[in-house]
C-alpha positions as a Markdown table, in Angstrom:
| # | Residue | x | y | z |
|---|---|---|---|---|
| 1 | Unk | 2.1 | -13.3 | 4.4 |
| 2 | Unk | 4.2 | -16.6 | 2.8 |
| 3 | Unk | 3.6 | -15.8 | -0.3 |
| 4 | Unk | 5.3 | -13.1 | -2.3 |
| 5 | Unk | 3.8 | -10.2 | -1.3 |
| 6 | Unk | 5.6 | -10.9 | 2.6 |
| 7 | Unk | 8.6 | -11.1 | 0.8 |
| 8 | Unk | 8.2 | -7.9 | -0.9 |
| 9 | Unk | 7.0 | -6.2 | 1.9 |
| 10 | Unk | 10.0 | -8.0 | 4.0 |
| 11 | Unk | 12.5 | -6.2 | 1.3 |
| 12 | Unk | 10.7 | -3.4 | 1.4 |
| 13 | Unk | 11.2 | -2.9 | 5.4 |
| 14 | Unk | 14.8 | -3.6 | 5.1 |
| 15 | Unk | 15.8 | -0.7 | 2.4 |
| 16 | Unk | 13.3 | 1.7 | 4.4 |
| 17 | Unk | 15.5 | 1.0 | 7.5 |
| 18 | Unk | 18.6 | 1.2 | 5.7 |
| 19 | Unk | 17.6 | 4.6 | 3.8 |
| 20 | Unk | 16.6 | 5.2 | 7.5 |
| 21 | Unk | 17.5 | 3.5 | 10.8 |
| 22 | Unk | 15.2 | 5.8 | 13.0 |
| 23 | Unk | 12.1 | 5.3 | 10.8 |
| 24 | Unk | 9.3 | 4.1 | 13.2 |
| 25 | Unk | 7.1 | 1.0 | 11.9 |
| 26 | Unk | 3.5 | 0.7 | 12.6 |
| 27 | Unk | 0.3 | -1.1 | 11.6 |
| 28 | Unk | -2.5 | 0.5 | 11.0 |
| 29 | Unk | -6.2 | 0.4 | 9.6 |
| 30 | Unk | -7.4 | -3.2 | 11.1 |
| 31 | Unk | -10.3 | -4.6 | 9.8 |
| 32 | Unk | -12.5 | -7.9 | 9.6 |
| 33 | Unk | -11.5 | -7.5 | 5.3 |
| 34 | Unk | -7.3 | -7.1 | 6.9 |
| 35 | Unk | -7.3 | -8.1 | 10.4 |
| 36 | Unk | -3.0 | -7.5 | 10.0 |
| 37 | Unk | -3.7 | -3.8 | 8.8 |
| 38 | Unk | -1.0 | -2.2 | 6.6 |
| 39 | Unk | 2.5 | -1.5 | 7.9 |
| 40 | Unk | 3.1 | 2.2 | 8.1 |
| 41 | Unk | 6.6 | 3.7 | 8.3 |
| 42 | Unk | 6.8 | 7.1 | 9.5 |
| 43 | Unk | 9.5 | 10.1 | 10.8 |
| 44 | Unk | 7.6 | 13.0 | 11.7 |
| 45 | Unk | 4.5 | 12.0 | 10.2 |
| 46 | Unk | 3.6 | 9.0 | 7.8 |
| 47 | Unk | 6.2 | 8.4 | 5.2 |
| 48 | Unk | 4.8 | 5.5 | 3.2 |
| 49 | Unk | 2.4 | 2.9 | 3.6 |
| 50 | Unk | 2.9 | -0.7 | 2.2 |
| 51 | Unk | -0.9 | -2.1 | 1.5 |
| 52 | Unk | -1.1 | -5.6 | 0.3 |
| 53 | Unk | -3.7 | -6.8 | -2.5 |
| 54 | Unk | -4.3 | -10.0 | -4.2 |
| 55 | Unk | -1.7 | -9.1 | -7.5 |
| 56 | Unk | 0.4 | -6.2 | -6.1 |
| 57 | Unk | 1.9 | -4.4 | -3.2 |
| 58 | Unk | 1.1 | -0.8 | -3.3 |
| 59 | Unk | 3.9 | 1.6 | -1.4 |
| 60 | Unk | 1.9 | 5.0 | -0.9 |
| 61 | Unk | 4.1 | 8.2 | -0.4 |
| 62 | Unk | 1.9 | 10.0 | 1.9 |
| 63 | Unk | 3.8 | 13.5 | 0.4 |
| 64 | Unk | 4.7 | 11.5 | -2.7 |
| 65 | Unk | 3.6 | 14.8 | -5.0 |
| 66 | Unk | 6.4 | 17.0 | -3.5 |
| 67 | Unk | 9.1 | 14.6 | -4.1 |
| 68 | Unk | 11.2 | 14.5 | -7.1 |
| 69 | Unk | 11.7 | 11.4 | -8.9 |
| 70 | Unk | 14.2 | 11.7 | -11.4 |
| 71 | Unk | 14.2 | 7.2 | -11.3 |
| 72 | Unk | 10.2 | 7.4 | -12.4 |
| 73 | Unk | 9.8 | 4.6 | -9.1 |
| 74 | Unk | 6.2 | 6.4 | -8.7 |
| 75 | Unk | 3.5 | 4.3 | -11.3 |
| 76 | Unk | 0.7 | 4.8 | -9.5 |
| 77 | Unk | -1.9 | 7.5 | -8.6 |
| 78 | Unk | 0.0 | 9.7 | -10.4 |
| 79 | Unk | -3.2 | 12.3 | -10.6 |
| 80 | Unk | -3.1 | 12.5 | -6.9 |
| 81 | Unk | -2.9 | 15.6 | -5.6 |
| 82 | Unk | -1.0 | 15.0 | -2.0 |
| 83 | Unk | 0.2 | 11.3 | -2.6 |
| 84 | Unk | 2.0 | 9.0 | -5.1 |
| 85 | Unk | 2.3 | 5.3 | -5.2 |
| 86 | Unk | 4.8 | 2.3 | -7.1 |
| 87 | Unk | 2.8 | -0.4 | -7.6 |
| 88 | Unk | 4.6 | -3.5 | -7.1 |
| 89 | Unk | 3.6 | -7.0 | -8.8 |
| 90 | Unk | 4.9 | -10.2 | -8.4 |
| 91 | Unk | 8.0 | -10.3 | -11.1 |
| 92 | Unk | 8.9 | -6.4 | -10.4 |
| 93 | Unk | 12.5 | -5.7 | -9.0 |
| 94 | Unk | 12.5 | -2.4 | -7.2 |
| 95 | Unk | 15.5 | -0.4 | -7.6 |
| 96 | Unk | 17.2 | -0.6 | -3.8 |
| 97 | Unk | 19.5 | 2.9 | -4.0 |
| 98 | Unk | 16.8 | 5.2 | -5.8 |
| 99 | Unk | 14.0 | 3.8 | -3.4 |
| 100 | Unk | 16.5 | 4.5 | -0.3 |
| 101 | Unk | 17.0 | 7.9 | -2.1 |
| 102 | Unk | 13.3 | 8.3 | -2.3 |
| 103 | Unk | 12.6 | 7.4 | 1.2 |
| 104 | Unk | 15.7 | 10.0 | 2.4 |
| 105 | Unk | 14.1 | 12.8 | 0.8 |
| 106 | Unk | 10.2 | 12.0 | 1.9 |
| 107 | Unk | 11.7 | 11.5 | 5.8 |
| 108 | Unk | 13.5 | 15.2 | 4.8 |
| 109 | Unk | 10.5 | 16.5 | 3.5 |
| 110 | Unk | 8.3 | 15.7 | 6.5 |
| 111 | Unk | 11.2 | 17.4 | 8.8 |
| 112 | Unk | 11.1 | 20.4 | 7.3 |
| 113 | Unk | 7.2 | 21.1 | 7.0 |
């Protein structure tokens, strides 16, 4: 994508590698409706998932519930019981070190299950 969705998704790759270096990327879930599918990063499992949609980018936590959030970075399907999301729209900075933080503890998380 050109537009700013690729660019938050670019960003979004690089602090998951940084948080991460080993973190495996992946595309997923092609479709006539998303013939690019969604990027999927995952350690031991699926970590997160960074879907794209016409006014946000939606990073699902695929353990997102078991994960402590003391930064509030989760905003979105909060009543979830498995997975949490941070909805992402076009003016929204996402904090780099609590997201790394996050994605640490969710690669942990999926280590030790």
């Amino acid at each position: 994508m050109s537009d700013w969705r690729g660019e938050t998704l670019a960003r979004v790759r690089e602090l998951i590698r940084k948080a991460d270096p080993g973190i495996v990327e992946t595309v997923k879930w092609r479709k006539p409706s998303n013939p690019a599918g969604v990027p999927v990063w995952e350690s031991d499992g699926i970590v997160c998932t960074g879907e794209t949609y016409k006014d946000k980018v939606k990073l699902t936590f695929a353990r997102g519930a078991a994960l402590g959030d003391p930064s509030s970075l989760f905003n979105a399907s909060l009543d979830a019981g498995t997975r949490r999301a941070i909805d992402l729209r076009e003016d929204d900075k996402l904090e780099a070190a609590a997201f790394k933080k996050l994605v640490k503890a969710a690669v942990k998380l999926n280590r030790v299950k």
